[in-house]
C-alpha positions as CSV (number, residue, x, y, z in Angstrom):
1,X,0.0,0.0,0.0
2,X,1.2,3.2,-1.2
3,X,1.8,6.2,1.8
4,X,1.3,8.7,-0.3
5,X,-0.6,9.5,-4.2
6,X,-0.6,12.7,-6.0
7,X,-3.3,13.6,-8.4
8,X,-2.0,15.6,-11.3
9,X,-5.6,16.7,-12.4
10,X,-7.5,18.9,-14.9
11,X,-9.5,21.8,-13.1
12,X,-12.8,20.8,-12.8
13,X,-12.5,16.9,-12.3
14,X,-14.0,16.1,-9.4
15,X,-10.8,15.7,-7.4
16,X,-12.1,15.7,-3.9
17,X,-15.1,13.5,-5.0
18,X,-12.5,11.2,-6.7
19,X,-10.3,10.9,-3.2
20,X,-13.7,10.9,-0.9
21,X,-15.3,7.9,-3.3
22,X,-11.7,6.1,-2.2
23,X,-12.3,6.7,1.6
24,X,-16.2,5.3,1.1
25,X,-14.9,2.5,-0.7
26,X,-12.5,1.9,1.4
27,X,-14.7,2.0,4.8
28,X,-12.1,4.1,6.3
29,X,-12.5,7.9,8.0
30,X,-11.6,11.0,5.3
31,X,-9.4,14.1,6.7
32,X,-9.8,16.9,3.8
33,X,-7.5,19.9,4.1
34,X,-5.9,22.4,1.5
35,X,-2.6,23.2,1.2
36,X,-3.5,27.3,1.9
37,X,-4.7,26.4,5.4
38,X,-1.6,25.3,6.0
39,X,0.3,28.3,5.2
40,X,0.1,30.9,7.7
41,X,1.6,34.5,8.8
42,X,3.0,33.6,12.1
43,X,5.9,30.9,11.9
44,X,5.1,27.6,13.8
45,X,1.2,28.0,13.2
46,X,1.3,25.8,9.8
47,X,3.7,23.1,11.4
48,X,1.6,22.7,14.9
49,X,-1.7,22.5,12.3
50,X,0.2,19.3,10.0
51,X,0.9,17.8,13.2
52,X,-2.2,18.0,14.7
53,X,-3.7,16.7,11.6
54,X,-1.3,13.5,11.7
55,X,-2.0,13.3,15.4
56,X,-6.0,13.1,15.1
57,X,-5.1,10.4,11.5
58,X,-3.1,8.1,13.8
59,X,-6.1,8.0,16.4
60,X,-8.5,6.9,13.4
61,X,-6.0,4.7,11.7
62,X,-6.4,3.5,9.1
63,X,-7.5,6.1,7.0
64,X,-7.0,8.8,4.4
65,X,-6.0,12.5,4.3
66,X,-6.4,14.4,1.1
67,X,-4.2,17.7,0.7
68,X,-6.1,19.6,-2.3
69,X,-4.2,22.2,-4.3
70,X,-1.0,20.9,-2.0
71,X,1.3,23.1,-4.9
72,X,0.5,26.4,-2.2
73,X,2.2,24.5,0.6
74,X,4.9,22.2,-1.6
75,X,5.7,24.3,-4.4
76,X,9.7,24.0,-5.6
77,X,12.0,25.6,-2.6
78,X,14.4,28.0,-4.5
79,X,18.0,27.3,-4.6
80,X,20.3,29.8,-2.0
81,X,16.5,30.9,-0.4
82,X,18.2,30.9,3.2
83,X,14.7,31.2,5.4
84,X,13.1,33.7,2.8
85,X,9.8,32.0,3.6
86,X,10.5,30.4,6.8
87,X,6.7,29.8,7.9
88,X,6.5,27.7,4.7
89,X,9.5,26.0,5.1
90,X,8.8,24.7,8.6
91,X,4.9,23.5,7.3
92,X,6.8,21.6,4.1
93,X,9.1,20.1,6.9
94,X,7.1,18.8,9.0
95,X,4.8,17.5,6.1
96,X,7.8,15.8,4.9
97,X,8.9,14.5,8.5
98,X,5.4,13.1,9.1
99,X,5.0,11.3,5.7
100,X,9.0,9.8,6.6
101,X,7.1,8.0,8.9
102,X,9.3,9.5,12.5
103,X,5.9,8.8,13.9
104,X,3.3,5.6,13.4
105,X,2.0,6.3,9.8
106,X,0.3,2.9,9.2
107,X,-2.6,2.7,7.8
108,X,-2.6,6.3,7.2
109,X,-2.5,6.9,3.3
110,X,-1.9,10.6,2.4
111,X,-3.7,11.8,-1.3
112,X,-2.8,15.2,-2.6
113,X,-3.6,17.2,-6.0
114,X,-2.3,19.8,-7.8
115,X,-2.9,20.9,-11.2
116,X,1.1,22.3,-11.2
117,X,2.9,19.4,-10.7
118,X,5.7,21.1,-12.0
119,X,6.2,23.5,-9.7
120,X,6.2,20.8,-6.9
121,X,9.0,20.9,-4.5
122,X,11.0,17.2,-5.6
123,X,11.6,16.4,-1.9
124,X,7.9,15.6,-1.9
125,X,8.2,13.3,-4.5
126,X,10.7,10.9,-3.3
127,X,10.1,7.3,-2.3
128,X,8.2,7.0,0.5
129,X,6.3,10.2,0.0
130,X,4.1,11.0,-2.8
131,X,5.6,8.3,-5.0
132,X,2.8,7.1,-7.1
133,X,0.9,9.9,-9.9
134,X,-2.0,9.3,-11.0
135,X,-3.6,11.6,-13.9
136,X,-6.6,12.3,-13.4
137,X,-8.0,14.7,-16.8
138,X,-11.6,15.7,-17.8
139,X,-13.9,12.8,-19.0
140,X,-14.4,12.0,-22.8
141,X,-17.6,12.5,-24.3
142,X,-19.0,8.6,-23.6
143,X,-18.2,9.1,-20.1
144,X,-19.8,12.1,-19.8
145,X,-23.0,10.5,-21.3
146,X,-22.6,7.6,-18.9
147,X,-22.0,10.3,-16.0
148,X,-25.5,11.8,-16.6
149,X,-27.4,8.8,-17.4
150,X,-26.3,8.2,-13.5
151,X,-27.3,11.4,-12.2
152,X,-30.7,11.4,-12.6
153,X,-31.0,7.6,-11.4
154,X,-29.9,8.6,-7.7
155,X,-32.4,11.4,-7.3
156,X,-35.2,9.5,-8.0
């Protein structure tokens, strides 16, 4: 089992929808967060709010935490940047320590999209982070018809 996924989706997919459906099928509790509520104007705030999230995660493990738009919080650190964003640099840290696994991660599976994967900081995407990308782009026409030929169905 994977600790970590990262969506590399089209705007407008359904990307929260995609990672809740997961959790239901799964049977397991859903943490959703995005990546600006992490990033904050007072240094240690974003740090003590990723480890709080990990904290309550372990208590409910297994389960899943989905990080939307996680390119505001792990965008690409810039090379000789000596603490010019040092609020953001402690949240990425301790994103990065938690997913290392210093604490019990198992059973914890961590989803996060972007639609920038490009600008996303590489240290996030080493093994035993977000290693696996899935692409997740707009539906084709068929799946579109089969999508509303659905809809309807559950209202009834």
């Amino acid at each position: 089992m994977p600790k970590g996924v990262i969506f590399e989706v089209t705007p407008g997919t359904g990307k929260t929808l995609l990672a809740k459906a997961l959790a239901g099928e799964a049977g397991v509790p859903f943490y959703v967060v995005a990546g600006s509520e992490f990033v904050q104007m007072y240094v240690g705030v974003g740090a003590a709010r990723v480890r709080k999230l990990f904290e309550e995660a372990r208590e409910a493990s297994p389960c899943i935490i989905f990080i939307d738009e996680i390119d505001v919080l792990g965008g690409k650190r810039s090379e000789g940047d000596f603490g010019g964003n040092s609020e953001k640099d402690q949240t990425l840290n301790q994103l990065l320590t938690e997913m290392d696994g210093f604490h019990q991660t198992k059973g914890i599976v961590v989803i996060a999209a972007t639609n920038r994967i490009d600008i996303i900081d590489d240290a996030l995407l080493r093994p035993g982070r977000f290693d696996r990308k899935v692409t997740v782009g707009l539906p084709d026409l068929e799946a579109r018809e089969a999508i509303l030929k659905y809809i309807p169905k559950r209202k009834k």
